[in-house]
C-alpha positions in Angstrom: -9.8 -11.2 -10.9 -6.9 -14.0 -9.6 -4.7 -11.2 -11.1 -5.5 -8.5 -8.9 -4.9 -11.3 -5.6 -1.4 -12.8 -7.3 -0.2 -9.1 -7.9 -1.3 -7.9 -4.0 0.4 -10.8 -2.9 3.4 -10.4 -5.0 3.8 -6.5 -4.4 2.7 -7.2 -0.7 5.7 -9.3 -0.1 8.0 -6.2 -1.4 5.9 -3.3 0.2 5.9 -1.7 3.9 4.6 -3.6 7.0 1.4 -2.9 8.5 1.0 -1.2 11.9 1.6 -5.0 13.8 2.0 -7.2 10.7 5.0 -8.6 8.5 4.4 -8.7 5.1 4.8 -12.2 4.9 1.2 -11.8 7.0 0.3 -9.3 4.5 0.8 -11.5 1.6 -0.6 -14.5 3.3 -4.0 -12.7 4.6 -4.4 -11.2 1.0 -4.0 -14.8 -0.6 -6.6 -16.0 2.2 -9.1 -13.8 2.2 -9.3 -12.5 -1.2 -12.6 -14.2 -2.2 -13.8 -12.0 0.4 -12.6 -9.1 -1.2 -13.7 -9.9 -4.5 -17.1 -10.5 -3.0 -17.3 -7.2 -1.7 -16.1 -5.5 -4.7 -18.8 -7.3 -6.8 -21.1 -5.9 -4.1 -20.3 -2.5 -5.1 -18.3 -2.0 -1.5 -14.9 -2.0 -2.7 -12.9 -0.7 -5.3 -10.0 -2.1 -7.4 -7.9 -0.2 -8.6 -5.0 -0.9 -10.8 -1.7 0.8 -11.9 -1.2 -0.5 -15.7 2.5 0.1 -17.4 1.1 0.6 -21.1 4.9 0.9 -22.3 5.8 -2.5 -20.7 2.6 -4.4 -22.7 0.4 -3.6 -20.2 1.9 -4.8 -17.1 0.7 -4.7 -13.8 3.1 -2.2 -11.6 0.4 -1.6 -8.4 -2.7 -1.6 -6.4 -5.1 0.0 -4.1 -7.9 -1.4 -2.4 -10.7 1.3 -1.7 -13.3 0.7 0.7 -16.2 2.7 -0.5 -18.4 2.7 3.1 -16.0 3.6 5.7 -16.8 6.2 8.4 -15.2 8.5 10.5 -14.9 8.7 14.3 -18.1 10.7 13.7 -19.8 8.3 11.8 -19.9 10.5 8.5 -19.3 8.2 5.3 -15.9 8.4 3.6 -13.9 6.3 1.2 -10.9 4.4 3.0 -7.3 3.0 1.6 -7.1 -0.4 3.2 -4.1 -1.3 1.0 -1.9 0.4 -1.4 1.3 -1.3 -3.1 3.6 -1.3 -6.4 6.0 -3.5 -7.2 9.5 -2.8 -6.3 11.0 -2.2 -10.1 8.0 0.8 -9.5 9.1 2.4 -6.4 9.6 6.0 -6.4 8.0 6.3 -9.7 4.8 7.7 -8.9 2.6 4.7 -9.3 0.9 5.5 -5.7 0.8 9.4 -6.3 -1.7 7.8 -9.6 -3.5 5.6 -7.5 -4.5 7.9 -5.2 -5.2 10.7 -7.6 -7.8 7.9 -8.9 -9.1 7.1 -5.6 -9.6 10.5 -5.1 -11.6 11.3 -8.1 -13.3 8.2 -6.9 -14.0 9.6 -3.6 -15.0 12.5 -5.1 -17.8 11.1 -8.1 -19.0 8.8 -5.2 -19.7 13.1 -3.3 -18.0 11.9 -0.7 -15.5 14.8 0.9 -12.6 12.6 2.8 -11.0 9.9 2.1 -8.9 8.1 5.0 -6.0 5.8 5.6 -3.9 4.4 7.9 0.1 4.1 7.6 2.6 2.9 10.6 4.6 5.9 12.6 7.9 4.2 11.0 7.2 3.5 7.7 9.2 6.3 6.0 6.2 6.4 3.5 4.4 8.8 6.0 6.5 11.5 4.1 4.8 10.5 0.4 1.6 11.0 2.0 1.8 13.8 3.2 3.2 15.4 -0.1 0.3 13.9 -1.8 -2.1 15.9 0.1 -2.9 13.6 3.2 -3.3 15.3 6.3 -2.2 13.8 9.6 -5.2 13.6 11.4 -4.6 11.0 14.4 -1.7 9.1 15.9 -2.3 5.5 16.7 -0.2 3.6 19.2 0.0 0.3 20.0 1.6 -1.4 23.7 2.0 -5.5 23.5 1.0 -7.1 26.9 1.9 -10.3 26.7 4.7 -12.2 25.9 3.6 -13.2 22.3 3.3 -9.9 21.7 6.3 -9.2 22.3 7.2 -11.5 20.0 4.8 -10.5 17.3 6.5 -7.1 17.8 9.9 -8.8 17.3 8.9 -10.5 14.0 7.8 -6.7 12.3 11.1 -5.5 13.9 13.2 -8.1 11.5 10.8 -7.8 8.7 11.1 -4.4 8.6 14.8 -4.4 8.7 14.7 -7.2 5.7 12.2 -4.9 3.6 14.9 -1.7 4.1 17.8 -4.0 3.0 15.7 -4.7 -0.2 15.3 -1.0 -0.3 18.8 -0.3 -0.3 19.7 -3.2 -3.1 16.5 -1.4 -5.0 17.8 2.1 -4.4 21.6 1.4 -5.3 20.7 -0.6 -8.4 18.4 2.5 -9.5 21.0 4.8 -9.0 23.5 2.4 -10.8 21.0 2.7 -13.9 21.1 6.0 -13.7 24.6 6.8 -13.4 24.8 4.4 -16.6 22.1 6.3 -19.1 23.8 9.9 -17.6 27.3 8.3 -18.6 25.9 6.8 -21.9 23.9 10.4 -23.1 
């Protein structure tokens, strides 16, 4: 299972901050508390689930980490998305509309009727979700209070503007590939 933490930390580093978390954090709290994880998931409490690229020898492209015992403000049991991630050569490629169409079947074998998430207000990603039948249920917002964080605040701030510059170099060399097949058909 050291595959499943290397490729969380590797896609991690690439994917979308948390709500107040780089994904430097990300990467780092995957790497540190995976055995946790993994104990859980042999526990029956969590669910890996993988995104496989058969025509690329089985490579790894993504991830989602499904708690199976979540609840609701209510307290009614539902399956919940704590993490979801492809690498970047897999964005826009429809390995997260997979995952979730497996978590959902998951969900669904499981006879459990929602399953949950959580995604920041400005990760642009909100979009996806919604087109993959999420519903917007609840806004969560966040004040910092003190000076560090402020800071903490700060540090997302830059990561997010570093992760959107990777986007754009991601984005410009996909459409470069593309303009190329298009010229060479």
């Amino acid at each position: 299972m050291d595959w499943i933490r290397d490729l969380a930390v590797q896609a991690s580093i690439h994917t979308f901050t948390g709500l107040r978390a780089t994904a430097q954090e990300k990467a780092r709290y995957i790497g540190v508390e995976f055995e946790e994880l993994k104990r859980y998931a042999l526990q029956g409490a969590y669910r890996f689930l993988i995104a496989i690229d058969k025509e690329k020898g089985d490579k790894r492209a993504g991830y989602l980490f499904l708690n199976l015992y979540d609840q609701d403000d209510l307290g009614r049991r539902q399956t919940f998305v704590e993490d979801i991630a492809a690498l970047p050569e897999y964005w826009g490629l429809g390995v997260g509309h997979l995952l979730f169409d497996a978590a959902t079947k998951v969900t669904a074998e499981l006879g459990l009727h929602f399953m949950g998430g959580e995604v920041a207000a400005e990760n642009s990603r909100i979009e996806a979700a919604l087109r993959n039948n999420f519903y917007l249920e609840s806004y969560r917002v966040v004040r910092p209070c003190t000076p560090e964080a402020e800071q903490i605040m700060e540090e997302v701030r830059r990561s997010r503007e570093k992760q959107d510059e990777v986007k754009d170099k991601l984005d410009k060399l996909k459409e470069r590939r593309q303009r190329r097949k298009r010229s060479e058909s």
